[in-house]
N, C-alpha and C positions, 0 to 999 in steps of 0.2 A: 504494500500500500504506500501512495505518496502525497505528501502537503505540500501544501503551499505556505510559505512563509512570506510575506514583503515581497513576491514576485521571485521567491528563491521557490526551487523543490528541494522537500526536505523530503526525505525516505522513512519507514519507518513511524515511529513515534514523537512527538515533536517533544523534545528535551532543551533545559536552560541551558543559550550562552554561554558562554566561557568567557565571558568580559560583559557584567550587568553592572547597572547606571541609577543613579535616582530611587524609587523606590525600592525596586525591589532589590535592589543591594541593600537597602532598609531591612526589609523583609526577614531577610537572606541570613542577614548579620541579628537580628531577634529572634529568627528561628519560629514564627509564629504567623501566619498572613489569615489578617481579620477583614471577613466579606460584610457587607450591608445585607438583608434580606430582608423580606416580608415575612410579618409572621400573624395577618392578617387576610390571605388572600391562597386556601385550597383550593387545592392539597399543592401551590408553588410552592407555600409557606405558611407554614401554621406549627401549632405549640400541640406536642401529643399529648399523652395524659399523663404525665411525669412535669410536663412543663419546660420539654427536649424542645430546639426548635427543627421539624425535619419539614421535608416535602422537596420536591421535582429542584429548584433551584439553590436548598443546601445542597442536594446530592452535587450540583456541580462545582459548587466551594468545594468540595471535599474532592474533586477531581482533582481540580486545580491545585490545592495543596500537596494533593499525595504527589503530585508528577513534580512539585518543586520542594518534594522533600521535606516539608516543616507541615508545625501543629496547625490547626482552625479554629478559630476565635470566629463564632457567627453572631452579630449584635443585630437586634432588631432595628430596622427605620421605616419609615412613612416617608410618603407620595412626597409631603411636605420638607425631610429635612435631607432625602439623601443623598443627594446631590451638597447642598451645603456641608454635610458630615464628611464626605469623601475629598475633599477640597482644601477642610482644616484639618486631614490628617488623621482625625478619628476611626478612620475604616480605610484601608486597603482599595477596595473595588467592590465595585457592587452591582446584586442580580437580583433586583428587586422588581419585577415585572414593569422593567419603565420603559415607553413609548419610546421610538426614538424622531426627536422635531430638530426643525432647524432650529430652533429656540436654544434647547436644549444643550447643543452641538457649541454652542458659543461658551457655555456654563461651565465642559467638563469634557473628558476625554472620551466620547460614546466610540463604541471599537465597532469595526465592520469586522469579519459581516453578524448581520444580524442572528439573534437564537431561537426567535420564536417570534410572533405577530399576532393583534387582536383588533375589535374594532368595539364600537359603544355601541349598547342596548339600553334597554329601558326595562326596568323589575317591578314590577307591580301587583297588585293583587288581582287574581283569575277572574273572579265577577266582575270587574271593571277593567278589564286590561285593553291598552292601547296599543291601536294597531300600526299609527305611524308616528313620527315626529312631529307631524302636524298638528298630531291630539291633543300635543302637550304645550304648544304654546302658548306662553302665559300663566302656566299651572305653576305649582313650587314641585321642586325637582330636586330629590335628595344628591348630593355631589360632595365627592369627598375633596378634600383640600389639598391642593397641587396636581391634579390630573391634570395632562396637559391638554384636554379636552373641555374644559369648564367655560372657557373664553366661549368659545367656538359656540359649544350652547347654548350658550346666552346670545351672543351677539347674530349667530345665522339662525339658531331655531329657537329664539325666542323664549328658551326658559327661564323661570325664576328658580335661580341659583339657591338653595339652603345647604350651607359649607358647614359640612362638619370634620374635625380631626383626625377621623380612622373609619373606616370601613363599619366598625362593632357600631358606633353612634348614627351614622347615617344607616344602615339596615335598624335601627333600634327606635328611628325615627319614624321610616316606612311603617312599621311594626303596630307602630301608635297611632297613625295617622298626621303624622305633620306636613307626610309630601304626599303628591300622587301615586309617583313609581321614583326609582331609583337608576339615577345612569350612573354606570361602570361598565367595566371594560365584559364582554362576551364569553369569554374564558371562562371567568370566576362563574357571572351567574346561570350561564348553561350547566356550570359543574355543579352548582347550587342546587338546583331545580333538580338537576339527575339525581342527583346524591339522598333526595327527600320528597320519595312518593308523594307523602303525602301536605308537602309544602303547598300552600292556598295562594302562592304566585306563581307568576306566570314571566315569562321573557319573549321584549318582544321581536319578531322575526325581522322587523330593519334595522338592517345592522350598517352604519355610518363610521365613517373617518377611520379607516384598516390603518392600522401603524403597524413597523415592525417592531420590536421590543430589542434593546441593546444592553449590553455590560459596560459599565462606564467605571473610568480611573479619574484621578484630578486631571486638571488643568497642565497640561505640559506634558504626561505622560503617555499618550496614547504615540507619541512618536519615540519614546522613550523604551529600556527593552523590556518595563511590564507590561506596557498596552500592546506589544509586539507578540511576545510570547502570549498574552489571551487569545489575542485575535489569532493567534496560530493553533491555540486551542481551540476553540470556536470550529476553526476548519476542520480538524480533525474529528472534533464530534460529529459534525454535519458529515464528511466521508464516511465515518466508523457507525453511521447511525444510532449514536449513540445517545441521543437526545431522545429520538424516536422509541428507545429502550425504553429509557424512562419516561416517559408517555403512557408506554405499558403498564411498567411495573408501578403508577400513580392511576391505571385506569381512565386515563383521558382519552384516551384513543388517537391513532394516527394522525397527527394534522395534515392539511395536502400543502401546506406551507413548508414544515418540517421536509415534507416525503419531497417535495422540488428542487429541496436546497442538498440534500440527501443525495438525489440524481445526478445533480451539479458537480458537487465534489468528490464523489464517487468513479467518477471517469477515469478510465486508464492514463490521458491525460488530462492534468488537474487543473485545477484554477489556477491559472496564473497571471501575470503582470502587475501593474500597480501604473494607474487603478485596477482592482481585480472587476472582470465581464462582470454584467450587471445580472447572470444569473443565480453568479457566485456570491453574491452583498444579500440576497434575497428583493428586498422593497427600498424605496427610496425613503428619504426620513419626511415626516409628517412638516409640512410646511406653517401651520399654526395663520397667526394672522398676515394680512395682507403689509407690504410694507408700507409705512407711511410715510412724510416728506420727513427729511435731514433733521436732525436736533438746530436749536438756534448757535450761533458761533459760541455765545458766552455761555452753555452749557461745555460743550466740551474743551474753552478753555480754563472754564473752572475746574473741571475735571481734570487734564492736563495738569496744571499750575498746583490746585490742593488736594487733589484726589478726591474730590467729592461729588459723586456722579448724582445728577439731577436729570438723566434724561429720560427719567421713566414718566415726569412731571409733564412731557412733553406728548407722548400718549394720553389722549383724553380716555377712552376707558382705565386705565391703571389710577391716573390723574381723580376721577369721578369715583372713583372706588377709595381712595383714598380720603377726598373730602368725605363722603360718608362713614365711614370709619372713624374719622377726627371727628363730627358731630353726633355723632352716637356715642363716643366717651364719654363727650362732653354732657351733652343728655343725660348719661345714664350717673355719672360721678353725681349732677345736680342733683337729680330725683334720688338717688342713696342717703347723700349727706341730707339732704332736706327731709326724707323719709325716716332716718335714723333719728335725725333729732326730733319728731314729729313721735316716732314710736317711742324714744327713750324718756320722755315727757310724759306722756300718755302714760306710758305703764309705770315711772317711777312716781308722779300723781296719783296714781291708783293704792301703789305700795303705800305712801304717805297718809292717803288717805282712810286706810282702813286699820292700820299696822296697828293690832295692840283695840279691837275694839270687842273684843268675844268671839265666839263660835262662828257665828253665820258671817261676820268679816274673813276670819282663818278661810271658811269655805267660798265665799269668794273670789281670795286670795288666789286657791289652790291653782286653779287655772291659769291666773297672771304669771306663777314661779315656774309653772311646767313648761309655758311658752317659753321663757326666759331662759330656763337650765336646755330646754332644746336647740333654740336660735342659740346659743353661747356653742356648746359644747359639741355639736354635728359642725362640721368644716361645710362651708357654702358650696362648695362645688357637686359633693354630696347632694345636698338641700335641692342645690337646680336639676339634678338628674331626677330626684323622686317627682319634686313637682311637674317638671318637664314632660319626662318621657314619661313616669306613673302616674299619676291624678292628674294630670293636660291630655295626656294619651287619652284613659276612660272618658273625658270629660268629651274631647273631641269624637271619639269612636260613638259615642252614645248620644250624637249630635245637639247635645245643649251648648258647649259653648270651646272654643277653644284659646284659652289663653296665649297667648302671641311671646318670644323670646324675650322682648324688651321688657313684657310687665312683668315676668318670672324672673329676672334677671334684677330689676329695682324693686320688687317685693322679697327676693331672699337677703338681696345686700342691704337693705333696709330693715330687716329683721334680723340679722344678725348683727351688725353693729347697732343699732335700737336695745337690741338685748345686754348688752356691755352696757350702753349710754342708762338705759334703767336703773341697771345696780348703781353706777357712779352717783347719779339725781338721788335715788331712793336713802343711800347714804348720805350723800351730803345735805338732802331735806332734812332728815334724822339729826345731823349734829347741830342744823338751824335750831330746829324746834328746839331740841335742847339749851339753846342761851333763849331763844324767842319763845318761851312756849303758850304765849298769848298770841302770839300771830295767827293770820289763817295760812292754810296749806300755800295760797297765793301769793302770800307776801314774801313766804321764803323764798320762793323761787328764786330771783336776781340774785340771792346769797350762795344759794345751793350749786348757781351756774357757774359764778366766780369760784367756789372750791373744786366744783368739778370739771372746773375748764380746761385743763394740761389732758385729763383720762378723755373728755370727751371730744377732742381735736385729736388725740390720738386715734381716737375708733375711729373715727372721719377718713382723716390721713390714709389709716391701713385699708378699709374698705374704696376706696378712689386704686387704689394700687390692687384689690384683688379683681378689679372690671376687666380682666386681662379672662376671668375665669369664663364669661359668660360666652365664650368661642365654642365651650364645649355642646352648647345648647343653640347654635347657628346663629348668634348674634355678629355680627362682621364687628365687633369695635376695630379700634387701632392696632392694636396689638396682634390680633389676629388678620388682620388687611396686609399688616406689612412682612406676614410671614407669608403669606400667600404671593405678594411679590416678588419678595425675594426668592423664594420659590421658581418664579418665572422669569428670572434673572435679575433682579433688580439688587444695586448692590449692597451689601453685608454692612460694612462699614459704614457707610452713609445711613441707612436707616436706622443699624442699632443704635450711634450714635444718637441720630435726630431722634427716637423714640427715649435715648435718654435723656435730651434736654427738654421735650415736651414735656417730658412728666417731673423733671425739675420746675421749670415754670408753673407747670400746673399744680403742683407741691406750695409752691410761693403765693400762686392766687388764693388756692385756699384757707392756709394760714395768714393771708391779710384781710378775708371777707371774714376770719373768725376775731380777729382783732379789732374789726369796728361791730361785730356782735356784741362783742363784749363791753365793749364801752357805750354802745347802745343800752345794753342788756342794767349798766352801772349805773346811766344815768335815769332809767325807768325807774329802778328799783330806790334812787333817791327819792323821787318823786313823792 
């Protein structure tokens, strides 16, 4: 049998170099090469019952390792980081079912030829299932975060986008009812649907935008001798059929993708040249959005001059996705902080007002503390999943009402820091009354705000900084908007930066709107 390597034939079995470079002299010299994988997407990748991570695309980590002679370190990523993880060094290379776009191609070292290919479907449930793309436009459309398909859906077929973090929360959405159907890639949920007689979805038969799916290294190495030696892997499995193996032995069945490329490299005489014939690469990579006109001059000589790339600002969808995101923090921080002090009032009121009055106060009581020992003691993120996906779910499934991301999101952070803000008021009411205890419950208050003013701008503070949570419940704030960009190349350093100094400023607004509270709060309480 013969490879092709870089337009070389190589005989035999493709073996390392004898003079490697860059990485994998990394590797080499640690003795351990750590792949990216999904371990959300069966049977490529999934977690068995041990909590192993195996499926069709470990199996080829563990190829690639054995033939270069060292351990396997397989680390879980998403759609969203694995490309950024491969880039900073965190992971080796990675076979995590990713598309391969021109987008992409600029990001990160994607190797020809291709290992596999897929296209997007729509999951939905069987009594309502839709039969085109046309069905759904306008509908909300579960979408996981970094496909490199999301754009496209929205912008050609007209869906409304609900981005969730992983696979598990977007199916857990479908599940509830917060979307119609679910697009991902045809793969997973044909394999879904086979896998579960008696699953009550369905997938539906037009299948849009076929990519091939690539192995990708960082930035700089696909010409380097680790992206050489994959991709000279890659060839070999496609001759050896040895992809199409495991296809078998995962139960997928032969793809005619596989079995072409299979044909290709199998020939007595192999692929060769550089560029390798275009039967040999499998598909061309997914071309994503249309180009649009040049950045302005002073984007890329800021760029140039301080490294600070601004030209995704230049793109109005990224651009419009972004203002939405900055106004939705902004939103969401208002209605928390304003909600939290609204709840910690309210129920430290209540405490004050009844604490210490007999029996049927205590019983009262009981339900103010319960609330309080809950909102305190459950972590928010928790909180928005039950509400969310359990009692939003029923609520919507049973057609009375369905709660919307934003109000689940400023009623948990509102009750959670509300519940802090409580105890702080209800104590510091307590040590009023104690010097006052002719006052009414009203009057302490201005007293009660001043001692517990450092605890309740703390809960403030911390609640505006956990609005990062509410991503996991398809809310786009900032935080999650700009991971999704970056995701779609946009760059590292400039955003995490920028998202550090917003939320510095925005740290500074808030503790100056609590500084004329209070001085508000001082000169009422004169009064």
């Amino acid at each position: 049998m013969v490879f092709c390597l870089w337009g070389q034939v190589v005989l035999a079995q493709v073996q390392l170099p004898e003079t490697v470079d860059g990485r994998l002299a990394h590797i080499l010299q640690r003795g351990t090469l750590i792949v990216g994988v999904k371990t959300d997407y069966p049977p490529w990748g999934m977690l068995d019952a041990e909590g192993n991570i195996t499926g069709l695309e470990p199996d080829l980590a563990r190829a690639l390792a054995a033939r270069m002679g060292v351990k396997l370190e397989l680390v879980s990523v998403t759609a969203s980081n694995r490309l950024a993880r491969v880039n900073q060094g965190v992971i080796d290379v990675v076979i995590a079912t990713m598309g391969d776009t021109v987008t992409r191609r600029a990001q990160a070292g994607l190797l020809e030829p291709s290992y596999y290919s897929s296209g997007v479907v729509a999951y939905g449930p069987g009594d309502r299932a839709h039969q085109s793309w046309e069905d759904l436009r306008g509908q909300p459309v579960c979408m996981t975060q970094g496909a490199y398909y999301n754009r496209t859906l929205e912008e050609t077929y007209g869906v409304a986008g609900q981005y969730f973090p992983a696979n598990r929360e977007a199916k857990m959405a479908l599940s509830f009812g917060r979307c119609v159907a679910w697009a991902f890639d045809d793969t997973a949920l044909v394999q879904r649907v086979l896998a579960n007689a008696d699953d009550p979805y369905t997938v539906m038969e037009e299948r849009i935008l076929v990519t091939p799916w690539a192995i990708a290294v960082a930035q700089g190495e696909a010409e380097a001798t680790l992206g050489r030696f994959v991709s000279a892997m890659i060839g070999e499995w496609h001759a050896t059929g040895h992809i199409l193996a495991l296809e078998r032995k995962w139960q997928i069945g032969e793809s005619a993708y596989l079995q072409g490329l299979n044909a290709a490299w199998a020939q007595p005489s192999p692929c060769r040249g550089d560029p390798l014939p275009a039967p040999c690469l499998g598909a061309p990579p997914f071309p994503q959005a249309e180009e649009t006109e040049p950045p302005p001059a002073w984007m890329l000589t800021l760029r140039d001059r301080t490294g600070i790339d601004l030209r995704v600002f230049h793109d109005a969808y990224s651009r419009g996705r972004l203002m939405r995101g900055l106004g939705l923090t902004l939103a969401l921080s208002t209605v928390a902080i304003l909600g939290a002090l609204a709840v910690g009032l309210a129920l430290g009121l209540m405490d004050a007002a009844l604490r210490g009055r007999g029996l049927w106060a205590r019983l009262l009581l009981a339900p103010q503390r319960i609330l309080v020992t809950v909102a305190r003691m459950t972590p928010p993120i928790l909180q928005m999943y039950i509400v969310f996906f359990g009692l939003g779910g029923v609520l919507a499934q049973s057609a009375l009402i369905t709660p919307g991301a934003f109000g689940v999101a400023a009623l948990i952070l509102s009750l959670y820091a509300g519940s802090t803000n409580a105890v702080l008021l209800s104590h510091a009411l307590a040590q009023e009354r104690g010097e006052r205890p002719g006052a009414t419950v009203w009057a302490l208050v201005p007293g009660a705000f001043q001692r517990a003013y450092d605890g309740l701008v703390a809960a403030c503070v911390n609640i505006v900084k956990a609005a990062g949570m509410a991503s996991a419940i398809a809310l786009a704030e900032l935080v999650s908007t700009v991971n999704l960009i970056v995701s779609e190349g946009g760059d590292v350093s400039t955003f995490m930066n920028g998202l550090l100094v917003f939320y510095f400023l925005l740290m500074l607004g808030v503790l100056w709107l609590f500084r004329r509270l209070r001085g508000w709060v001082v000169r009422e309480g004169a009064r």
